[in-house]
N, CA, C and O atoms as CSV, one atom per row, in Angstrom:
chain,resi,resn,atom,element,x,y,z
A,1,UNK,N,N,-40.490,62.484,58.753
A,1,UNK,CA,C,-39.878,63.749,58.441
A,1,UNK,C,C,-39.928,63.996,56.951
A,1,UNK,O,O,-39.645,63.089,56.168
A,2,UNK,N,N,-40.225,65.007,56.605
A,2,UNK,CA,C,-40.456,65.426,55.059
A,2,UNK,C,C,-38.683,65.802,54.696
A,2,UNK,O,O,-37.738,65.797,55.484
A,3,UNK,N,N,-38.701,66.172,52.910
A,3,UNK,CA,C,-37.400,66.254,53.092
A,3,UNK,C,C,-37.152,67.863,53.062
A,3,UNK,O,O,-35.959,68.134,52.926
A,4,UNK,N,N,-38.011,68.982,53.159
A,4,UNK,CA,C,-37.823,69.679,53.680
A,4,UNK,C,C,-37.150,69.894,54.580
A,4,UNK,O,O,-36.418,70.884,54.582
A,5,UNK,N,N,-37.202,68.986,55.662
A,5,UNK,CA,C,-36.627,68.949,56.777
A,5,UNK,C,C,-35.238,68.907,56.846
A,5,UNK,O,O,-34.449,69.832,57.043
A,6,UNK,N,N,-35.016,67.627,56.644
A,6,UNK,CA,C,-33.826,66.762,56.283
A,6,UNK,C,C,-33.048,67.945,55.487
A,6,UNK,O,O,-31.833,68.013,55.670
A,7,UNK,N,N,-33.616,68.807,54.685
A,7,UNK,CA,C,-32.040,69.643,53.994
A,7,UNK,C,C,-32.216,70.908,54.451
A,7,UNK,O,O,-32.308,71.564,53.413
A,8,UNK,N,N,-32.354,71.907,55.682
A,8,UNK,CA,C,-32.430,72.581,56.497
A,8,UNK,C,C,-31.014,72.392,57.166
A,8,UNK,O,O,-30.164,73.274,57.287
A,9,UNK,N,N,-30.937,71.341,57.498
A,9,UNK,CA,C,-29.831,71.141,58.020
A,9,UNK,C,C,-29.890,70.781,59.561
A,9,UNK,O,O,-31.004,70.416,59.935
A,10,UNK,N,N,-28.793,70.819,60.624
A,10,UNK,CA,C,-28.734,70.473,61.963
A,10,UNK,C,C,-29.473,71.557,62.555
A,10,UNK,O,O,-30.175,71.324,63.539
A,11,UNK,N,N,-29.375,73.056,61.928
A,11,UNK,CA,C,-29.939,74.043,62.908
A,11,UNK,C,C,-31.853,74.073,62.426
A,11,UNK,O,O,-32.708,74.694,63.058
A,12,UNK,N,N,-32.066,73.348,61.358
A,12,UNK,CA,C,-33.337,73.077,60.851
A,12,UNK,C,C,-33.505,72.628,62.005
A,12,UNK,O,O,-33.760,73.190,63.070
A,13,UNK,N,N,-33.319,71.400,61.684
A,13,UNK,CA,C,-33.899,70.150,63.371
A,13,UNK,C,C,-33.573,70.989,64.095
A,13,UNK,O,O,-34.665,71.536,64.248
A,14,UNK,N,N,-32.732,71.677,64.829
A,14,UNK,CA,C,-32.689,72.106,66.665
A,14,UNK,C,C,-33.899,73.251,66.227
A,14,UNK,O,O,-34.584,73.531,67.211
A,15,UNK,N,N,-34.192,73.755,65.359
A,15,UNK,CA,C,-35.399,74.843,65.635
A,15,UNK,C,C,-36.347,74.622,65.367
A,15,UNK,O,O,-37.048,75.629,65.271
A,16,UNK,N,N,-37.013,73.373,65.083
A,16,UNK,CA,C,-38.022,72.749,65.042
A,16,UNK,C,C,-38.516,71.955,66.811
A,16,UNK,O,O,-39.567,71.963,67.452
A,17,UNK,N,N,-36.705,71.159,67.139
A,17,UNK,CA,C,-37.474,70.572,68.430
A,17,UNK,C,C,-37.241,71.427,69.715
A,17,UNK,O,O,-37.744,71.162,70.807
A,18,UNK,N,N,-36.325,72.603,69.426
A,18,UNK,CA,C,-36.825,73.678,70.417
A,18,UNK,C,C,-36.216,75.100,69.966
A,18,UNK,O,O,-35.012,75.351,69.930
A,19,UNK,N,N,-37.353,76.068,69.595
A,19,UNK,CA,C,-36.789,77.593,69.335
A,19,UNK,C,C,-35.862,78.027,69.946
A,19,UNK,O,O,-34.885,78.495,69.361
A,20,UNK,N,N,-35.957,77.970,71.263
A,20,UNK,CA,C,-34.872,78.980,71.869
A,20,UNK,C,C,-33.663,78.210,72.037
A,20,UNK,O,O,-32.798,78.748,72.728
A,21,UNK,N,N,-33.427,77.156,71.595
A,21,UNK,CA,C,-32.156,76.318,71.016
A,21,UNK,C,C,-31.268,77.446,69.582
A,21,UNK,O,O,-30.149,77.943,69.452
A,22,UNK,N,N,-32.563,77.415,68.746
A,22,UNK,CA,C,-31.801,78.445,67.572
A,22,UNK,C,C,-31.512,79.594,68.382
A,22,UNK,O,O,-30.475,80.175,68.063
A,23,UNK,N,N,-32.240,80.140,69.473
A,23,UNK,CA,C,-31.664,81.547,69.230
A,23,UNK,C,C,-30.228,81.567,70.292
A,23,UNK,O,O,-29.324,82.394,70.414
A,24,UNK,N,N,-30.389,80.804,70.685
A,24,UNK,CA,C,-29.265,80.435,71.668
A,24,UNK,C,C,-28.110,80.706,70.579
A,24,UNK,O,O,-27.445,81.737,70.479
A,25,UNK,N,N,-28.012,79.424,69.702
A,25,UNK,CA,C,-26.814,79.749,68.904
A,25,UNK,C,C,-26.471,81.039,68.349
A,25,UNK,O,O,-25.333,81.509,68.377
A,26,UNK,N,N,-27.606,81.664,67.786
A,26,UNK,CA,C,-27.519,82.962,66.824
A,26,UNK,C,C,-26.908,83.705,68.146
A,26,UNK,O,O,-26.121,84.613,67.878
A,27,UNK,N,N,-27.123,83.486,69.377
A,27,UNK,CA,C,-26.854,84.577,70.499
A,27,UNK,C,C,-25.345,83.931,70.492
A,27,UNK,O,O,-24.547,84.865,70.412
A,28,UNK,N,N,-24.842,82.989,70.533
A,28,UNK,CA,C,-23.336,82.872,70.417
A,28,UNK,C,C,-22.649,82.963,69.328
A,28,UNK,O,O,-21.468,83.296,69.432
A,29,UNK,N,N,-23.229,82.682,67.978
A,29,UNK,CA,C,-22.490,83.075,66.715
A,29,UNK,C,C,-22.341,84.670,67.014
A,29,UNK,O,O,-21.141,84.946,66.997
A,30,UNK,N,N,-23.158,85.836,67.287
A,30,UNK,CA,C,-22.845,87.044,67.385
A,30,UNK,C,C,-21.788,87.516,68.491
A,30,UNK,O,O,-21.046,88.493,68.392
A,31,UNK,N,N,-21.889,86.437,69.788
A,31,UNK,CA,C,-20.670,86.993,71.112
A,31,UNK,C,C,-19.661,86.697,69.874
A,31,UNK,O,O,-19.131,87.609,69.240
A,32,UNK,N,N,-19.530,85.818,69.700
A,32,UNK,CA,C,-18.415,85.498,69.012
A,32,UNK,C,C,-17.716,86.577,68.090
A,32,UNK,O,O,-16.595,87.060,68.251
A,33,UNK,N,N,-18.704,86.868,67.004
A,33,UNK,CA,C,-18.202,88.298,66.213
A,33,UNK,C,C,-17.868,88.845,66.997
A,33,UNK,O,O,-16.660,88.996,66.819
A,34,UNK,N,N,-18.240,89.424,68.086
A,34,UNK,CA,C,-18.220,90.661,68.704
A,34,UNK,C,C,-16.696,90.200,69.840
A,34,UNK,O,O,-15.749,90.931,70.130
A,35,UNK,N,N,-16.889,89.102,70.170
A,35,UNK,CA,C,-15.457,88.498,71.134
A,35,UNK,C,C,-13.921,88.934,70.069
A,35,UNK,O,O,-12.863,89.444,70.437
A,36,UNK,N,N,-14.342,88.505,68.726
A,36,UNK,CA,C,-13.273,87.731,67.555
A,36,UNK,C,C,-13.140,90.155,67.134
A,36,UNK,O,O,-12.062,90.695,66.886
A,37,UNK,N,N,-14.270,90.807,67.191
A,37,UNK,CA,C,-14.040,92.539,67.220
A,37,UNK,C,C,-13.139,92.925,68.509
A,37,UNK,O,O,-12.452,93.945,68.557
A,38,UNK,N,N,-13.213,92.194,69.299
A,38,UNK,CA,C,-12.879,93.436,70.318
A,38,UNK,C,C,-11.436,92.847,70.712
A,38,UNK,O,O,-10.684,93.403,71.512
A,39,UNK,N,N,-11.084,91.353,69.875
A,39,UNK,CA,C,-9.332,90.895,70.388
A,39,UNK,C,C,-9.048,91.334,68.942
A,39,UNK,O,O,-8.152,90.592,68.539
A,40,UNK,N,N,-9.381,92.154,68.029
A,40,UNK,CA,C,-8.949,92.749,67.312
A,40,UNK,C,C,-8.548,94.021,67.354
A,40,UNK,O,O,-7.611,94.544,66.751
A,41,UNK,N,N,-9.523,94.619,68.309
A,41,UNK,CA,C,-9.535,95.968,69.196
A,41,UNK,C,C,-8.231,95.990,69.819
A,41,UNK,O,O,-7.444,96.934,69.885
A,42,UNK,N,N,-8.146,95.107,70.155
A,42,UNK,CA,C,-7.143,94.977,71.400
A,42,UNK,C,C,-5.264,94.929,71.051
A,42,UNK,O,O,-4.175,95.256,71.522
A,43,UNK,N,N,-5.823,94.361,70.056
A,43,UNK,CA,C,-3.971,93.763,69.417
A,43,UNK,C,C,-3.635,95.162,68.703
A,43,UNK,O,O,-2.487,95.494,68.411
A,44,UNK,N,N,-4.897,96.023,68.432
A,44,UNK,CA,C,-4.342,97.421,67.453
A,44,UNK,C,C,-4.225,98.479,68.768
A,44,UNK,O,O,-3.655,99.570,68.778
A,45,UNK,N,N,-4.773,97.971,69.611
A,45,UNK,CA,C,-4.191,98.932,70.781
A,45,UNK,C,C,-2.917,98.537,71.705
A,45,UNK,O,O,-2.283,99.217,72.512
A,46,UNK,N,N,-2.778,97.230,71.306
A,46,UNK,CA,C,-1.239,96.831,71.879
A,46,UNK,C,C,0.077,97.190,71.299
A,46,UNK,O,O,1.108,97.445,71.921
A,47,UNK,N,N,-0.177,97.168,69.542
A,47,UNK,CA,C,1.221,97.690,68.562
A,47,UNK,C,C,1.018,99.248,68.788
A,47,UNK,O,O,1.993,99.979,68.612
A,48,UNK,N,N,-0.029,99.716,69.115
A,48,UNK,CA,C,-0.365,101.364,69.253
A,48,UNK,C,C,0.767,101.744,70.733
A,48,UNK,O,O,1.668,102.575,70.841
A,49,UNK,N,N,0.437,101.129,71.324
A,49,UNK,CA,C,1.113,101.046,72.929
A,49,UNK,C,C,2.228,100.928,72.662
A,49,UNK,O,O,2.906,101.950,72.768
A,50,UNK,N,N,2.856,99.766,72.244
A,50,UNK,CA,C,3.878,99.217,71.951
A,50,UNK,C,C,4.959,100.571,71.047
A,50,UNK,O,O,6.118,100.952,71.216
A,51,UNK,N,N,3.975,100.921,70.186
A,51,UNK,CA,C,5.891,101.884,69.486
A,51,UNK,C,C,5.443,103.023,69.785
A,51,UNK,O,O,5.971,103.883,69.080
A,52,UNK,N,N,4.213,103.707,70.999
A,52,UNK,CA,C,4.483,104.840,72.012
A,52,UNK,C,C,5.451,104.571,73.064
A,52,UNK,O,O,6.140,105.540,73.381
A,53,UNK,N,N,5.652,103.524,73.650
A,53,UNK,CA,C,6.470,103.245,74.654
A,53,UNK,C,C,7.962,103.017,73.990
A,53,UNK,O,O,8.943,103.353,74.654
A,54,UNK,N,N,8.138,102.421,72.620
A,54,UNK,CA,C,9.786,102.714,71.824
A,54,UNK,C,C,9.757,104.534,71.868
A,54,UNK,O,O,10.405,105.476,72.325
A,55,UNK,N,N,9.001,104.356,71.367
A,55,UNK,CA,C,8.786,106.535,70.841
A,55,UNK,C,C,9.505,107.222,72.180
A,55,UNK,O,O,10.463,107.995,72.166
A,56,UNK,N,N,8.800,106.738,73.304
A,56,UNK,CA,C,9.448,107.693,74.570
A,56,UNK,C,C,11.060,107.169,74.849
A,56,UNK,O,O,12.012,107.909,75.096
A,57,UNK,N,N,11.084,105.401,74.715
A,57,UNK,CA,C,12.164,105.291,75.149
A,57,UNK,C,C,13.130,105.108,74.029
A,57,UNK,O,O,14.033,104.290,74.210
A,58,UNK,N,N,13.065,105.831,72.757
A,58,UNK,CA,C,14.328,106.577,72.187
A,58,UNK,C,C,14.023,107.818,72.267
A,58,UNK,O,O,14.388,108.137,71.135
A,59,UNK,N,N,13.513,109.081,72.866
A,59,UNK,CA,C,13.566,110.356,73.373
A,59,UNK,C,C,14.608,109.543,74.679
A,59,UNK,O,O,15.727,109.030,74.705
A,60,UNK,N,N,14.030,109.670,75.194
A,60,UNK,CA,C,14.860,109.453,76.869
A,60,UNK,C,C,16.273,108.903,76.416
A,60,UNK,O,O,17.231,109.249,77.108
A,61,UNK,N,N,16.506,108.071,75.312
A,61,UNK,CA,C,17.666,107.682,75.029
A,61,UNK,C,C,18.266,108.796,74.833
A,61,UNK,O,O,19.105,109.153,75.660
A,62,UNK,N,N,17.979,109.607,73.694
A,62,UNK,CA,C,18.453,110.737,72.898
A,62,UNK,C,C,18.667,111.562,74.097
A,62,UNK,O,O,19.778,112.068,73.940
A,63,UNK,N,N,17.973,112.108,75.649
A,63,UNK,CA,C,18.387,113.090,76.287
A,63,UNK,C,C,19.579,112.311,77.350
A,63,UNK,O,O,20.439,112.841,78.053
A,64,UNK,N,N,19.325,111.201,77.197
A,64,UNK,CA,C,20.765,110.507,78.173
A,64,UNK,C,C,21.819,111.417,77.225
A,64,UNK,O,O,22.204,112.576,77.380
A,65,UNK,N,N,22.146,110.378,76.131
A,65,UNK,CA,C,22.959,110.657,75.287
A,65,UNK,C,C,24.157,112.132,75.226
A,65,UNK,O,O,25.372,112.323,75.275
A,66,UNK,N,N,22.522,113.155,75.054
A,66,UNK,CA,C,22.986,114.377,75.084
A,66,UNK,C,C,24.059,114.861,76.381
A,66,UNK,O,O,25.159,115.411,76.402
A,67,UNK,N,N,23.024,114.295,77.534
A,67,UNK,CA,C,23.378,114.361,78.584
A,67,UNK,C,C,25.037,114.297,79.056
A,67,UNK,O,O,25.803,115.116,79.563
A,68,UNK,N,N,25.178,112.675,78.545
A,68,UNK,CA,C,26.596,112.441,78.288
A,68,UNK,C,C,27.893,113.177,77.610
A,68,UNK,O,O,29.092,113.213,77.888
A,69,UNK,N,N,26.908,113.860,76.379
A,69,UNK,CA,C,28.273,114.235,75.960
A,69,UNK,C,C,28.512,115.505,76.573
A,69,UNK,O,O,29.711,115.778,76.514
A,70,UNK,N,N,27.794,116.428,77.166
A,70,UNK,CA,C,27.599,117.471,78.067
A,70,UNK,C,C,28.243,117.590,79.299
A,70,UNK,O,O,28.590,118.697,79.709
A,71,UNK,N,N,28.471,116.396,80.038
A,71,UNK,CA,C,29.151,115.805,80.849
A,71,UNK,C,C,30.734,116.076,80.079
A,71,UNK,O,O,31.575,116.923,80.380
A,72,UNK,N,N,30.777,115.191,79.158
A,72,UNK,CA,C,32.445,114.855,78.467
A,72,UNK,C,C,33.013,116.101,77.912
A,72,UNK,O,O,34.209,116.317,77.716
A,73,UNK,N,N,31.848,117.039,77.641
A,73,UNK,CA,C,32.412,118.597,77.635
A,73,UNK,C,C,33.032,119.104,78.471
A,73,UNK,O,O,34.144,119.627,78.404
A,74,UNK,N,N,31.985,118.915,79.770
A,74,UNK,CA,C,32.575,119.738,80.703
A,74,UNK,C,C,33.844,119.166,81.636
A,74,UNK,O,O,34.277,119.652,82.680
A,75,UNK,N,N,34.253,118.089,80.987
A,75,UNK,CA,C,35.172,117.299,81.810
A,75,UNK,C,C,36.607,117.813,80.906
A,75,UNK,O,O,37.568,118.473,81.302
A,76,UNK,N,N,36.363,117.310,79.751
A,76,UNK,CA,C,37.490,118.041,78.856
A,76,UNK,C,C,38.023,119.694,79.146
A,76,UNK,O,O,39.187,120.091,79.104
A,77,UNK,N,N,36.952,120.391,79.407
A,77,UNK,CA,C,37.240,122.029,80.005
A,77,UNK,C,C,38.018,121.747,81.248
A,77,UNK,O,O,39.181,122.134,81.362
A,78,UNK,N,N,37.218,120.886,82.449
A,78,UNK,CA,C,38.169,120.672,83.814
A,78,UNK,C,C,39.439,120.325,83.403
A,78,UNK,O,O,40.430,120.721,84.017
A,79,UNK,N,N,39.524,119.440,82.168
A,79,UNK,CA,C,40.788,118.877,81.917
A,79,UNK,C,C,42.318,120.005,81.640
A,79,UNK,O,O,43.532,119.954,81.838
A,80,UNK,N,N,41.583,120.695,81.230
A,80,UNK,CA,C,42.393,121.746,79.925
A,80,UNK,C,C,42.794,122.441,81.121
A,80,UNK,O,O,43.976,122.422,81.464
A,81,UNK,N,N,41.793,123.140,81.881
A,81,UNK,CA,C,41.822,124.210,83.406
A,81,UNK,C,C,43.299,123.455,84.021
A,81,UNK,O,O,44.407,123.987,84.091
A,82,UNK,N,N,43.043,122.517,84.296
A,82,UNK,CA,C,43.829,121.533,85.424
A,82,UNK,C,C,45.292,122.033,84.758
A,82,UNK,O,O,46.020,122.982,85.046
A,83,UNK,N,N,45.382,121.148,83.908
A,83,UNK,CA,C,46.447,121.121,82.815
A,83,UNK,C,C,47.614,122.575,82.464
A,83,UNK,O,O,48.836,122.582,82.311
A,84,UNK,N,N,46.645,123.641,82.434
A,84,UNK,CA,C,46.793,125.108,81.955
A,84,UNK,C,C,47.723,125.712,83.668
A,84,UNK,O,O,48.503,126.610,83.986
A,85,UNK,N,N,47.280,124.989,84.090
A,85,UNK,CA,C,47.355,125.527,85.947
A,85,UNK,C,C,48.461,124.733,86.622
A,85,UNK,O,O,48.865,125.046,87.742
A,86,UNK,N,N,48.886,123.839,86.026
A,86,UNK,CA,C,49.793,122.641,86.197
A,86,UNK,C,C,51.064,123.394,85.678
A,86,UNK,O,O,51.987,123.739,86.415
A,87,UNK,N,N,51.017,123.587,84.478
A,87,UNK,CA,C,52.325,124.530,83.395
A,87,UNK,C,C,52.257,125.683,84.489
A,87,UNK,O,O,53.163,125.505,85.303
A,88,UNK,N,N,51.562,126.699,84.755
A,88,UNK,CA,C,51.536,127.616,85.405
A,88,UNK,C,C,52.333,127.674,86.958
A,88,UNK,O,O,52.869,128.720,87.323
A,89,UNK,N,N,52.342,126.522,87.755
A,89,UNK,CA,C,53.336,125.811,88.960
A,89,UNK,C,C,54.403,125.585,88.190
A,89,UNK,O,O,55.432,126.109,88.617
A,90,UNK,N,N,54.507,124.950,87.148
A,90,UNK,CA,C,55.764,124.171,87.021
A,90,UNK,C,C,56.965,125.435,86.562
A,90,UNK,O,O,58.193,125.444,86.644
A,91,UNK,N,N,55.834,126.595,85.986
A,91,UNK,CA,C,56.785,127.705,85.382
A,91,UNK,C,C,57.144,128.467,86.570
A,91,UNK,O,O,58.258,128.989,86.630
A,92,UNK,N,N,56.407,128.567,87.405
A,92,UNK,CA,C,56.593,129.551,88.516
A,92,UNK,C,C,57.791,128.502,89.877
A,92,UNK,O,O,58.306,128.990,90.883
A,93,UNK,N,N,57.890,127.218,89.454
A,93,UNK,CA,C,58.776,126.797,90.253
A,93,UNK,C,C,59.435,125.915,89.676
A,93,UNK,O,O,59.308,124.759,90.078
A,94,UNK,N,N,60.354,126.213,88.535
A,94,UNK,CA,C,60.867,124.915,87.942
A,94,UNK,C,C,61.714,124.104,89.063
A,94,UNK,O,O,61.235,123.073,89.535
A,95,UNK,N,N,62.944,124.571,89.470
A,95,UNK,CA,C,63.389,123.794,90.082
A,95,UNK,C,C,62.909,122.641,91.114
A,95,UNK,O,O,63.554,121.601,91.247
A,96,UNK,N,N,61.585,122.946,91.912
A,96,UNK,CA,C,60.526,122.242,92.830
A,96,UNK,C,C,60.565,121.263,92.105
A,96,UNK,O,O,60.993,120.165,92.460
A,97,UNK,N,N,59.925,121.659,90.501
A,97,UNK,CA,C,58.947,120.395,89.905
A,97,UNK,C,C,59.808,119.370,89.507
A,97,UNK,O,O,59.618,118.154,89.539
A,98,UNK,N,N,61.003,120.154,89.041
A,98,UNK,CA,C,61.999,119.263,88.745
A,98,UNK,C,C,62.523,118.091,89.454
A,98,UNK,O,O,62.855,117.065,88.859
A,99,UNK,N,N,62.614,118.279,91.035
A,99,UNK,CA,C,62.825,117.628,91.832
A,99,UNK,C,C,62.013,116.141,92.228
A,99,UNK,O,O,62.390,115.010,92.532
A,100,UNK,N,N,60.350,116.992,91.995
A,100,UNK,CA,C,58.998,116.157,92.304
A,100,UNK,C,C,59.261,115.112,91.441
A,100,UNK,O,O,59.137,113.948,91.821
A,101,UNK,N,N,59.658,115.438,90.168
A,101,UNK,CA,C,59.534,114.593,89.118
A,101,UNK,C,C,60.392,113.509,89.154
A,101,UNK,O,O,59.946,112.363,89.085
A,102,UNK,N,N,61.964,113.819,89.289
A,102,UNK,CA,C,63.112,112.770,89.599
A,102,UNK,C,C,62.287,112.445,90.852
A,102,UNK,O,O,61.318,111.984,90.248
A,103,UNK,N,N,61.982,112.351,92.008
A,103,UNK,CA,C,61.365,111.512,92.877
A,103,UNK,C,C,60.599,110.097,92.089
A,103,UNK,O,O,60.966,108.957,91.806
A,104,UNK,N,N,59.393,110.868,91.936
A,104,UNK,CA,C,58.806,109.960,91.402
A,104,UNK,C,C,58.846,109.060,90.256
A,104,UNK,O,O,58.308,107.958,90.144
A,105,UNK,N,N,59.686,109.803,89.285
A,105,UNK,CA,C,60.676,108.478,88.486
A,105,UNK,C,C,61.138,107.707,88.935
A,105,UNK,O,O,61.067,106.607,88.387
A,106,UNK,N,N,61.853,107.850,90.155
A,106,UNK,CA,C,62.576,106.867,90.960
A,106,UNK,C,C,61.997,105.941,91.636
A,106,UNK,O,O,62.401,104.778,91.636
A,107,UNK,N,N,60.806,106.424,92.404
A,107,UNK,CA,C,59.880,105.780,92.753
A,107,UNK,C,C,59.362,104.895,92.059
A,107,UNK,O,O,59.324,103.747,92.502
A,108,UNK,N,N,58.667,105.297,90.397
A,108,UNK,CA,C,58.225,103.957,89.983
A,108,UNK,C,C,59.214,102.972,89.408
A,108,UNK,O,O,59.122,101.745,89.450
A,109,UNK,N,N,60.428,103.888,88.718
A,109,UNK,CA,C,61.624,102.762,88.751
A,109,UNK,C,C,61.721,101.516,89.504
A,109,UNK,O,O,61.922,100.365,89.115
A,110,UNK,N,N,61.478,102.144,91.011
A,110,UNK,CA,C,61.969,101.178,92.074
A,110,UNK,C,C,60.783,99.896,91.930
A,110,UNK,O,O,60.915,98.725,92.286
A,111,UNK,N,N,59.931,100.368,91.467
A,111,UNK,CA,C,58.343,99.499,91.860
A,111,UNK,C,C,58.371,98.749,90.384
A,111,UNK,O,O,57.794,97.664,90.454
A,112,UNK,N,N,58.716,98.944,89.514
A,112,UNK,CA,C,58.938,98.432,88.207
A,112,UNK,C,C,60.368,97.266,87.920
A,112,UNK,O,O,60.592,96.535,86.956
A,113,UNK,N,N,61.162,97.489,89.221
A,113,UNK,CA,C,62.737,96.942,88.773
A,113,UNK,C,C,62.391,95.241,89.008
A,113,UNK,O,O,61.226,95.005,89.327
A,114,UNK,N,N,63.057,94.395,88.911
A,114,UNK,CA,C,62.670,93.238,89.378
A,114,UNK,C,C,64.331,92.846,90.033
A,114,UNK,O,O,65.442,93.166,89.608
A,115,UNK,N,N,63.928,92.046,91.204
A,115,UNK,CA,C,65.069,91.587,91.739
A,115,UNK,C,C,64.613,90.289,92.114
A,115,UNK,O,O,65.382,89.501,92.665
């Protein structure tokens, strides 16, 4: 062996004792680029994915949310209605309510006393 040879290196020798040995490799050094491109492809389409799917699920948060307090509106109005309509019996029948009421004082009195 000349020393030509010898400082070529390992892929010197494999393409000397068979060509399509070198191209073999050159054909896997390039999958490789192209393997090592496309899980690069991939991870920028996963963080891409990734804070579209936060993106929707703080919208959807934000319309719960709304949702809720829309709800606690309209519950506070039932509240007030109820309430407004309650005074409205009690004025139109004091003596009744008066009665209802000593009942049920008594009642929980009784359930509250200890013996």
């Amino acid at each position: 062996m000349s020393i030509a040879t010898e400082n070529k290196g390992a892929e010197g020798i494999t393409a000397q004792v068979n060509p399509d040995f070198a191209k073999e490799i050159q054909s896997l050094k390039d999958s490789l680029a192209k393997l090592s491109a496309d899980v690069s492809e991939l991870v920028s389409h996963a963080a891409d994915a990734g804070k579209n799917i936060a993106h929707v699920a703080r919208n959807r948060a934000g319309g719960v949310v709304k949702g809720v307090q829309q709800r606690v509106g309209d519950l506070k109005q039932q509240g007030a209605h109820y309430a407004e309509a309650l005074e409205e019996r009690i004025a139109d029948r004091p003596l009744a309510s008066g009665l209802i009421l000593f009942g049920v004082g008594f009642m929980v009195a009784t359930f509250f006393s200890r013996k």
